[in-house]
Backbone as ProteinMPNN parsed JSONL, in Angstrom:
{"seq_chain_A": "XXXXXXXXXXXXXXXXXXXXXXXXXXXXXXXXXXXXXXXXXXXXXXXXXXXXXXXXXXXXXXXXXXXXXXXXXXXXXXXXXXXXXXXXXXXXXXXXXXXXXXXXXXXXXXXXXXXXXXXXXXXXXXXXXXXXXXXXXXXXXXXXXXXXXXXXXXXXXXX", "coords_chain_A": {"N_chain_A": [[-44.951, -3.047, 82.164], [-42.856, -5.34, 80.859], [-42.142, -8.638, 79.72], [-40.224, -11.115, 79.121], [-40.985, -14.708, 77.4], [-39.38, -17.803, 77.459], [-39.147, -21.241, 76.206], [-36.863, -23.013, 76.038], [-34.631, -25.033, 73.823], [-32.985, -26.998, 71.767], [-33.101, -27.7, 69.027], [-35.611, -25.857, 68.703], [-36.363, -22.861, 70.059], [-38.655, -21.489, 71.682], [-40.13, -18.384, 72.04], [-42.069, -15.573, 73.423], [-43.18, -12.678, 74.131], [-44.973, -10.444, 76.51], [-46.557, -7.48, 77.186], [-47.775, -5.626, 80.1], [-50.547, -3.767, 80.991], [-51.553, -2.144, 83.729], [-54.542, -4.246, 84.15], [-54.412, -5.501, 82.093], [-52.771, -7.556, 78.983], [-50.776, -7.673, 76.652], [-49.965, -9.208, 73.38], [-46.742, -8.383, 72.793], [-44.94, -9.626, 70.745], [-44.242, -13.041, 69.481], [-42.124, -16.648, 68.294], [-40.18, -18.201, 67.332], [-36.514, -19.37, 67.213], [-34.629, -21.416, 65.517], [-32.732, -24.086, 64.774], [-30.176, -25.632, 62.523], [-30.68, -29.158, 62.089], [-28.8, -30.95, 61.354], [-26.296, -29.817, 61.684], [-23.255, -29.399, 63.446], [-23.366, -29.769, 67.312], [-22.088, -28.134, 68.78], [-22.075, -26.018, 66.443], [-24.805, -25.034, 66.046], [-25.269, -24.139, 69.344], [-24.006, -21.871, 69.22], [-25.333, -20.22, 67.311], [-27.75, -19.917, 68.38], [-27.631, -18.443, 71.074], [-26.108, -16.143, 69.051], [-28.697, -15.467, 68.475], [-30.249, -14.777, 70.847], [-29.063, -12.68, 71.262], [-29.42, -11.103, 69.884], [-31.824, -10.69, 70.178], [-33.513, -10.484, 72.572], [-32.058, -8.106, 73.388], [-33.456, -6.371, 71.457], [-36.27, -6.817, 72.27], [-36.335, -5.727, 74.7], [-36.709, -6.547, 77.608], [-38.531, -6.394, 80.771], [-38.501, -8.208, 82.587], [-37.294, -11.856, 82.455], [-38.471, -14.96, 81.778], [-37.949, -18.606, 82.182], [-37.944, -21.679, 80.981], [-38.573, -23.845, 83.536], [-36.046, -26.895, 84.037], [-37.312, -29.88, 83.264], [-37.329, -32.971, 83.497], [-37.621, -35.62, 81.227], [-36.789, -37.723, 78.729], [-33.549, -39.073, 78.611], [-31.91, -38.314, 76.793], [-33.4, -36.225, 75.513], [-33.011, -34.177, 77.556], [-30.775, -33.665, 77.675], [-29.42, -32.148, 75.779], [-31.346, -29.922, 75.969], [-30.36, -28.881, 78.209], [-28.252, -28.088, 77.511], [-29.112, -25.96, 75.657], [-29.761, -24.098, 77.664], [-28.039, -23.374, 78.944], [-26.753, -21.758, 77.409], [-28.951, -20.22, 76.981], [-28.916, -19.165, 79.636], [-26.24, -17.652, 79.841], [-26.829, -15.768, 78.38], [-28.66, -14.348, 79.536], [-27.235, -13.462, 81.943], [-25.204, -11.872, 80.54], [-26.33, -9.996, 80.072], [-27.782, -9.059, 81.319], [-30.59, -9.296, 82.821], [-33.136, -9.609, 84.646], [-34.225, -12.815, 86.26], [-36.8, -15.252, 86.666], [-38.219, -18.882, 86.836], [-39.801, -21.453, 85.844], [-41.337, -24.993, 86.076], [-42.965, -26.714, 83.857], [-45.376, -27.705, 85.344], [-46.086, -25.645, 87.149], [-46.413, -23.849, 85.215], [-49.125, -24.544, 84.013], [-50.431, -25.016, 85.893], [-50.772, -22.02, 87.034], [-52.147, -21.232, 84.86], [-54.168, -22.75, 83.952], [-55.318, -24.027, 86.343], [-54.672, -26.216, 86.784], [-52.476, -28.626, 87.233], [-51.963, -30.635, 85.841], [-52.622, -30.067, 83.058], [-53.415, -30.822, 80.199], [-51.932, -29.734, 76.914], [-53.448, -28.555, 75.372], [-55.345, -27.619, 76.565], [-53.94, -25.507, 78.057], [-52.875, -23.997, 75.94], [-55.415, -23.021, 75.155], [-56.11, -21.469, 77.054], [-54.067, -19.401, 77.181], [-54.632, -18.174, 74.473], [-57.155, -17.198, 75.17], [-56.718, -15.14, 77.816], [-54.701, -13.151, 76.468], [-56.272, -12.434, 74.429], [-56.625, -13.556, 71.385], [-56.983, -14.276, 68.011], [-56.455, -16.307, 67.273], [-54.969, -19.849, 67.996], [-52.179, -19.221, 69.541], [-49.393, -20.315, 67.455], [-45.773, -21.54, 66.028], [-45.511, -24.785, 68.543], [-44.01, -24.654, 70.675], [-43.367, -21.555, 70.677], [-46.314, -20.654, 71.592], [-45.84, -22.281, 74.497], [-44.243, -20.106, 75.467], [-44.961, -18.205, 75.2], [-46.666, -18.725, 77.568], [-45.517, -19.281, 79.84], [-44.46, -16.745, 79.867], [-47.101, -15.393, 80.363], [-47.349, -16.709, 82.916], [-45.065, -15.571, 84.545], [-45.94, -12.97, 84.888], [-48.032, -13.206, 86.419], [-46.838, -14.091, 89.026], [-45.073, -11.777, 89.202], [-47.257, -9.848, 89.438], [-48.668, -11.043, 92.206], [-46.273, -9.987, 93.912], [-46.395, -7.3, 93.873], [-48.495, -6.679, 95.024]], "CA_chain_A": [[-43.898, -4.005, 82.332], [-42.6, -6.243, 79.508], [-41.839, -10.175, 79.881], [-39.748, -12.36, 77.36], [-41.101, -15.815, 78.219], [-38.772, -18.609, 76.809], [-39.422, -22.098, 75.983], [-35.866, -24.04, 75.543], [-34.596, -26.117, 73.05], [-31.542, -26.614, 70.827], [-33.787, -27.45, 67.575], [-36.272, -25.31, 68.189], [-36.284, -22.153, 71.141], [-39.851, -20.268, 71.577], [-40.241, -17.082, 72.65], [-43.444, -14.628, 73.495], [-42.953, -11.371, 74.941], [-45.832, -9.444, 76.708], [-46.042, -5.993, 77.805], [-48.791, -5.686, 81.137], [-50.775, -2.366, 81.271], [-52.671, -2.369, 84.447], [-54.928, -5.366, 84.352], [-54.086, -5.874, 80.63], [-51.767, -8.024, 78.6], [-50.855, -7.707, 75.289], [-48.449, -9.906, 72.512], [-45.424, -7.965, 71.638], [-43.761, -10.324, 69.727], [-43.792, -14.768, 69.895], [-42.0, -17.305, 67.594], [-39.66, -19.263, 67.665], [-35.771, -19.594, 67.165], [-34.68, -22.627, 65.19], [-31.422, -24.387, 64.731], [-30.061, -26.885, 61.472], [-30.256, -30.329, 62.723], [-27.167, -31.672, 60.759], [-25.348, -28.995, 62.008], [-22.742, -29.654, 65.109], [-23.895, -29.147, 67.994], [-21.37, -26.075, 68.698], [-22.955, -24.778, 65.834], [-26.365, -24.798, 67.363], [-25.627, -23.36, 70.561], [-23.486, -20.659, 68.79], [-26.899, -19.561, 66.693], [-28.418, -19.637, 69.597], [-25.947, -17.469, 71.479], [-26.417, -14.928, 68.756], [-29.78, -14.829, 68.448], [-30.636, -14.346, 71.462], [-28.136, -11.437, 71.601], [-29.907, -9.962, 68.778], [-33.372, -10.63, 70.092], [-33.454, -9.491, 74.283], [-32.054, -5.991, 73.322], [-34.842, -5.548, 70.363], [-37.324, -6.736, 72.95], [-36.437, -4.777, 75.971], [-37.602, -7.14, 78.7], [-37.846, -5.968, 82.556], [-37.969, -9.8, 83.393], [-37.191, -12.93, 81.305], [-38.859, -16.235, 82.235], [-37.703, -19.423, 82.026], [-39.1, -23.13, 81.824], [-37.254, -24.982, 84.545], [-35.676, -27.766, 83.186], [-38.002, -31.083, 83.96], [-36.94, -34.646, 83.167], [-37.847, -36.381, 80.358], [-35.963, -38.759, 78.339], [-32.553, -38.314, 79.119], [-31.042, -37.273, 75.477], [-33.803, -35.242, 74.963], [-33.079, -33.456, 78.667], [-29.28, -32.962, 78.051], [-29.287, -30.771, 74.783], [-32.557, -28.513, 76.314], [-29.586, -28.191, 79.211], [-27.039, -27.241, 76.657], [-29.554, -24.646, 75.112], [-30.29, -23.509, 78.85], [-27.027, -22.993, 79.418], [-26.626, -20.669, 76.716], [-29.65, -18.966, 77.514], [-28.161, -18.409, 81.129], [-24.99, -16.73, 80.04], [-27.14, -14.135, 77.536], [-29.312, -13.584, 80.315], [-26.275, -12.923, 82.731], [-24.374, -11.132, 80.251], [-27.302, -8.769, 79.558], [-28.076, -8.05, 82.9], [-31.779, -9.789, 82.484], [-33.713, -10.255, 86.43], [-34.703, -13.703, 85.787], [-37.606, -16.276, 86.975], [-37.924, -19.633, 86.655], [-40.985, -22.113, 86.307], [-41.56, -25.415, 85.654], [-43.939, -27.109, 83.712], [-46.839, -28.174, 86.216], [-46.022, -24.294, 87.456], [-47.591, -23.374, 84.067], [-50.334, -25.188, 83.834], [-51.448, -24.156, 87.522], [-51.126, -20.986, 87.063], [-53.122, -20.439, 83.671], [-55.481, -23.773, 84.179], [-55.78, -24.288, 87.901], [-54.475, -27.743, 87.043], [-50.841, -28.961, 87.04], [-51.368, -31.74, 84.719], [-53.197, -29.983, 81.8], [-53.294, -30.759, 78.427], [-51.363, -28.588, 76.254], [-54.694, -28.025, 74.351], [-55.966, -26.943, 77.514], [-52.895, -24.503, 78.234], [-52.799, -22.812, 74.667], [-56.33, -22.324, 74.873], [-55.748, -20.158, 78.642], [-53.228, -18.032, 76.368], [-55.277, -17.868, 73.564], [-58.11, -16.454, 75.771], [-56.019, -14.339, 77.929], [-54.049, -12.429, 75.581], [-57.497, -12.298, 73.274], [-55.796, -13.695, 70.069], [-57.884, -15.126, 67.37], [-56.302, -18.165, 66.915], [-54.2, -20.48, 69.423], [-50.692, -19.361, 69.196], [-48.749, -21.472, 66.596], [-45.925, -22.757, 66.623], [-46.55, -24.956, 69.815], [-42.536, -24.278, 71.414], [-44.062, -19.987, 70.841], [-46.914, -20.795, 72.411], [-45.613, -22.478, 75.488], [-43.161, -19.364, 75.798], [-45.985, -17.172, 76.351], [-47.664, -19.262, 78.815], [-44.58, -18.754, 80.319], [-44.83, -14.958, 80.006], [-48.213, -14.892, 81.594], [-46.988, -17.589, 84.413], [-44.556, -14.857, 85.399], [-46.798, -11.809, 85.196], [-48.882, -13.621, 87.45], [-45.557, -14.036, 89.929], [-44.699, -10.111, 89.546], [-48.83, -9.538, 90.239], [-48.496, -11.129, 93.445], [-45.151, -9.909, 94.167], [-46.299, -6.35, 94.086], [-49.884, -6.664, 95.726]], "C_chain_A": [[-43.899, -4.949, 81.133], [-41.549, -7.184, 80.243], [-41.508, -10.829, 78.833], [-40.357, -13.339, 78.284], [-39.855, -17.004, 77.056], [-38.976, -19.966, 76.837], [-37.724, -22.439, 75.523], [-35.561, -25.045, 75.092], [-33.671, -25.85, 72.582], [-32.002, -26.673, 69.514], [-34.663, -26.373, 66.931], [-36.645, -24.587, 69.967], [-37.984, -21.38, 70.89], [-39.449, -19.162, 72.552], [-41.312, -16.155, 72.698], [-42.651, -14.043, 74.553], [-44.37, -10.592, 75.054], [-45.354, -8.333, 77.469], [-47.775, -5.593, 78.602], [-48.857, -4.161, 81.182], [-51.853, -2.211, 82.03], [-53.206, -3.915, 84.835], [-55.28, -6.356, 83.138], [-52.963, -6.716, 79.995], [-51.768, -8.363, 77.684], [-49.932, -8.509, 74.598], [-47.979, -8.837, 72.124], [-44.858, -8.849, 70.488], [-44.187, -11.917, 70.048], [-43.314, -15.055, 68.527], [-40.732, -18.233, 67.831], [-38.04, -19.494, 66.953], [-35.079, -21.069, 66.817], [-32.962, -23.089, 64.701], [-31.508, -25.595, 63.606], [-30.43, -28.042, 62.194], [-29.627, -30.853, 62.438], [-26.225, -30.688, 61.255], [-24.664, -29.476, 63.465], [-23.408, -29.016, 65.965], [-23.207, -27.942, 68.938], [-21.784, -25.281, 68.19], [-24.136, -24.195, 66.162], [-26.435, -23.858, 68.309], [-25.149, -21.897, 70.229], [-24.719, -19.687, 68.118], [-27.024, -19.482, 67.765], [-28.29, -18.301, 70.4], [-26.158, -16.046, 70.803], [-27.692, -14.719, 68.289], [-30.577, -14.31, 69.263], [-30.015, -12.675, 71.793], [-28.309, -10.504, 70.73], [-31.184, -9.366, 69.234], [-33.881, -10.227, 71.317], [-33.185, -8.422, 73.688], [-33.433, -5.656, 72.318], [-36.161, -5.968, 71.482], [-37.238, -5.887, 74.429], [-37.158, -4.687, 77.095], [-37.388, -6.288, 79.697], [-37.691, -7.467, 82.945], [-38.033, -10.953, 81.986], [-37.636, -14.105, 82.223], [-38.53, -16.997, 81.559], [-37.949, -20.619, 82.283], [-37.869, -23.836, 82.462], [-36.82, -26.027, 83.506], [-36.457, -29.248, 83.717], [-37.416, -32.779, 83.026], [-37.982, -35.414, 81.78], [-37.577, -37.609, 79.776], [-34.819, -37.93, 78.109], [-31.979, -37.919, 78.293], [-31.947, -36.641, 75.153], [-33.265, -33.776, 76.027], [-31.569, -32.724, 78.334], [-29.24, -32.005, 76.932], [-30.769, -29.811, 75.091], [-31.469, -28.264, 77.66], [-28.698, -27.823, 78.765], [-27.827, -25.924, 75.917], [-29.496, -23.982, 76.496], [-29.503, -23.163, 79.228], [-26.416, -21.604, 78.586], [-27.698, -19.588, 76.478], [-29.427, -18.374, 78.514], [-27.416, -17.337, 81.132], [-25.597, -15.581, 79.116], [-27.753, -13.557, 78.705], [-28.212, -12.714, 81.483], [-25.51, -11.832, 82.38], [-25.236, -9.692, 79.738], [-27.66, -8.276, 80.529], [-29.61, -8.387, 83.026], [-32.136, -10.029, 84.101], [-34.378, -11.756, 85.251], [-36.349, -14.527, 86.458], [-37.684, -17.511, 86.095], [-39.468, -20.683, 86.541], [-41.084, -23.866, 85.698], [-42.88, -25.898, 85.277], [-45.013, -27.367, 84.303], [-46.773, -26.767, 86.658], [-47.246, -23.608, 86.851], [-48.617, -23.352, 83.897], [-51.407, -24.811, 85.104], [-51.66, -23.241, 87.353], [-52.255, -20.425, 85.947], [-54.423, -21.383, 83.621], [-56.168, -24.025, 85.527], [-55.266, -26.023, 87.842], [-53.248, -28.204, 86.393], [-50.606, -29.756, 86.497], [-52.1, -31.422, 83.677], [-52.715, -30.406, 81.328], [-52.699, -30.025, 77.97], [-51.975, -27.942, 75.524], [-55.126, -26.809, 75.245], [-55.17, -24.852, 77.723], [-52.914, -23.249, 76.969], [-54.175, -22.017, 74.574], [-56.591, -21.198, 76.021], [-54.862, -19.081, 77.758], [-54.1, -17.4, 75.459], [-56.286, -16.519, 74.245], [-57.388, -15.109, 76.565], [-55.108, -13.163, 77.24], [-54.812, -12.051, 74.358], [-56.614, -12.076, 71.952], [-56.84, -14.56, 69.37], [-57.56, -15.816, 67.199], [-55.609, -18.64, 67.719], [-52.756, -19.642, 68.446], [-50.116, -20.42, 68.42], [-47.123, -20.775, 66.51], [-46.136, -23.406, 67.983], [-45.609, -24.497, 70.848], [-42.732, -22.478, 71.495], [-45.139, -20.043, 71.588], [-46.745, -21.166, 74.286], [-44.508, -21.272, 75.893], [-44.354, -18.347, 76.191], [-46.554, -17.339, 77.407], [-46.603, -19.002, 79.651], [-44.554, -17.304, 80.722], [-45.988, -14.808, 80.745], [-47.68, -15.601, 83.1], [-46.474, -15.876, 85.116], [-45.205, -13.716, 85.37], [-47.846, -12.292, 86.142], [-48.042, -13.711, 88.592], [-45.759, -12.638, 90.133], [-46.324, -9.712, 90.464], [-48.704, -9.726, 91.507], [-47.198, -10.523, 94.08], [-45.69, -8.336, 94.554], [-48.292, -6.273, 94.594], [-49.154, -6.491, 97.201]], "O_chain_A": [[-44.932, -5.247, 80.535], [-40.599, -6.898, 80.971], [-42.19, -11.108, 77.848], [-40.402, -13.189, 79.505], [-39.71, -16.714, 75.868], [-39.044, -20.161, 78.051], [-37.443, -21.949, 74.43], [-35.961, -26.091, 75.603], [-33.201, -24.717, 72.692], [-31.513, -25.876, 68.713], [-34.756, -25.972, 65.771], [-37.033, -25.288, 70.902], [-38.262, -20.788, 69.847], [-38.684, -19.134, 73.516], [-41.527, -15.842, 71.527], [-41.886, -14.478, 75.413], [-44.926, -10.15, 74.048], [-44.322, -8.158, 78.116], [-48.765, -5.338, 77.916], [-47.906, -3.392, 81.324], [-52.976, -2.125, 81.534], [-52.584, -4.673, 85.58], [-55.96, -7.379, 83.06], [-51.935, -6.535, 80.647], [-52.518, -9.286, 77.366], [-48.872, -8.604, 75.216], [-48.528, -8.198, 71.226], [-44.39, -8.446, 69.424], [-44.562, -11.976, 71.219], [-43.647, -14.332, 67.588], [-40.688, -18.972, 68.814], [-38.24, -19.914, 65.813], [-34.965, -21.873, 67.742], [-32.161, -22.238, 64.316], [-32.452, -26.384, 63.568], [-30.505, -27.695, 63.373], [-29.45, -31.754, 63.258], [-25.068, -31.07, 61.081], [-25.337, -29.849, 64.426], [-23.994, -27.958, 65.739], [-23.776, -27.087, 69.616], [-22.023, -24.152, 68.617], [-24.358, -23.032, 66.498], [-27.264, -22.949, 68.349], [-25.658, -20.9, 70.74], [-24.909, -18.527, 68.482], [-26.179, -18.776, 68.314], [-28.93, -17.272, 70.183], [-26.334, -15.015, 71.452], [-27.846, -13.694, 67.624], [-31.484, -13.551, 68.922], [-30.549, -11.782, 72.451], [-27.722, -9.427, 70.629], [-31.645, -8.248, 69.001], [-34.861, -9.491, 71.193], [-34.126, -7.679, 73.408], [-34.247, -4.76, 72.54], [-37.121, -5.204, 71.384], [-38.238, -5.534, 75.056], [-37.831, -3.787, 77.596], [-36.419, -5.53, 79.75], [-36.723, -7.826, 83.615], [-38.628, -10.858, 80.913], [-37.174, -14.185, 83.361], [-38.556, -16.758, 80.352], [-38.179, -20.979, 83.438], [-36.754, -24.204, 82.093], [-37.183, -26.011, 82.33], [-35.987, -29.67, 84.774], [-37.32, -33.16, 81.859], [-39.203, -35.526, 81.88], [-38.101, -38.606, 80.272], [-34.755, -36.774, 77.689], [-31.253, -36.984, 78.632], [-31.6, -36.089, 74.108], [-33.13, -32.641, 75.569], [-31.26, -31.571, 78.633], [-28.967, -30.861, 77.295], [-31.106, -28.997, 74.23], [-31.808, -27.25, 78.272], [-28.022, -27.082, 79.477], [-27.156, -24.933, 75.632], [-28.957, -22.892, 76.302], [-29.748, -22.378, 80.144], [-25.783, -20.672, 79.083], [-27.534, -18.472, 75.987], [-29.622, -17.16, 78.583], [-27.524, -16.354, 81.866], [-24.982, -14.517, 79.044], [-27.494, -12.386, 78.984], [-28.39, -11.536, 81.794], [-25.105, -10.982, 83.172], [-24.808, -8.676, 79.191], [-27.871, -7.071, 80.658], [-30.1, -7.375, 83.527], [-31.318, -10.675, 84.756], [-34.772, -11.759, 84.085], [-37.068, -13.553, 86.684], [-37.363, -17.465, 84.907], [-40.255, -20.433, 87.454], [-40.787, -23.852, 84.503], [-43.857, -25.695, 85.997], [-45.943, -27.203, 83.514], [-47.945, -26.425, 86.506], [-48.295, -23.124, 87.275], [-49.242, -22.327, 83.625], [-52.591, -24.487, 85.194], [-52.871, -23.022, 87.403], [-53.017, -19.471, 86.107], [-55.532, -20.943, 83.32], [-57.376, -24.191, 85.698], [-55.486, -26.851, 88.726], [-53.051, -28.16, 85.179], [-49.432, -30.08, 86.312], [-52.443, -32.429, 83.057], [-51.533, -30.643, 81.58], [-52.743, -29.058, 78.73], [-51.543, -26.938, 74.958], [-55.247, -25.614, 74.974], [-55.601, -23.705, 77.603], [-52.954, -22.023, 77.081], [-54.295, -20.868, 74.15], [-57.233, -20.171, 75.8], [-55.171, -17.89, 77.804], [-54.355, -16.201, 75.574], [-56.224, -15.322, 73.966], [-57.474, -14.033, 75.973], [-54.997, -12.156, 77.938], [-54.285, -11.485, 73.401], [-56.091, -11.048, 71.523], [-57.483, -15.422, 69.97], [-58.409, -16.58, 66.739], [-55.387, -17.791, 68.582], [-52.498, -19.552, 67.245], [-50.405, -21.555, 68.799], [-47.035, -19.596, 66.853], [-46.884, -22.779, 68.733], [-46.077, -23.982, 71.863], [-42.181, -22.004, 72.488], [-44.985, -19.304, 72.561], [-47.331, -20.535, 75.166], [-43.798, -21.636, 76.831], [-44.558, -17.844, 77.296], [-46.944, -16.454, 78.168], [-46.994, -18.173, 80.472], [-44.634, -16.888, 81.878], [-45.951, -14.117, 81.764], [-47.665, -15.007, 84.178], [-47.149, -15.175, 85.871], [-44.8, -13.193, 86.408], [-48.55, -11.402, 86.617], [-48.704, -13.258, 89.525], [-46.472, -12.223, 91.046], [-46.482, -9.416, 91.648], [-48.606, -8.703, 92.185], [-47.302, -10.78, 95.279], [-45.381, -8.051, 95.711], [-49.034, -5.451, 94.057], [-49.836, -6.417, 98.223]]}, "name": "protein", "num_of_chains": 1, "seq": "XXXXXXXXXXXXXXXXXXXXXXXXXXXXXXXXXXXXXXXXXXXXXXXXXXXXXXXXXXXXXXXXXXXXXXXXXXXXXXXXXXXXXXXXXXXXXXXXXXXXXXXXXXXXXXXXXXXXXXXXXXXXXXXXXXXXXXXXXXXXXXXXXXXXXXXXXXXXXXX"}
């Protein structure tokens, strides 16, 4: 089974894709999708838009995960809901099964503790996915943690 995980943003989108073999889980692919910042923000979501529409078919998920959307400060919250919105309609228009997680989700599932650190978190991927160095950047990183979150979902799902 193969998992895009996604991390949303309008400056800067991560992405890690694993592919589960057994009781295994390997990196296909992470990095990270980046947008001008002088550029309108039409233009933005339009990149966006087609990169994702370049980058699902070359990865050839069975499920795509997604970080819920959690509260922050409120102009940072509304353009990660204008990227999210245009990750919605690729996922819809691609035919993508989805899941959903938020943040404290993450952190439970790969730390046992819903308010890690993000040190903490990269270093659960790191280890898990036996990579010699933490995932970089940190918006790729949190897209895999993502990707394992939901391979840990499907796991239970089919036990």
């Amino acid at each position: 089974m193969r998992i895009l995980g996604l991390d949303p943003g309008l400056a800067t989108l991560g992405y890690g894709c694993i592919e589960i073999h057994g009781n295994t889980c390997q990196v296909c692919d992470f990095g990270v999708i980046t947008t001008p910042s002088d550029a309108p923000v039409g233009d933005r979501l339009q990149s966006l838009y087609t990169d994702l529409h370049t980058l699902i078919p070359a990865l050839q998920p069975d499920w795509v995960a997604l970080e819920r959307l959690f509260f922050y400060k409120m102009s940072h919250t509304i353009v990660v809901a204008q990227a999210r919105g245009v990750i919605l309609l690729v996922l819809s228009q691609l035919h993508c099964p989805l899941m959903e997680f938020t943040p404290p989700q993450v952190k439970q599932a790969l730390t046992g503790y819903g308010n890690a650190a993000k040190m903490d978190v990269q270093q659960a991927v790191q280890r898990e996915l036996n990579l010699s160095t933490l995932p970089k950047p940190d918006d790729a990183a949190d897209a895999l943690a993502i990707a394992l979150t939901a391979s840990r979902h499907c796991d239970s799902i089919n036990s």
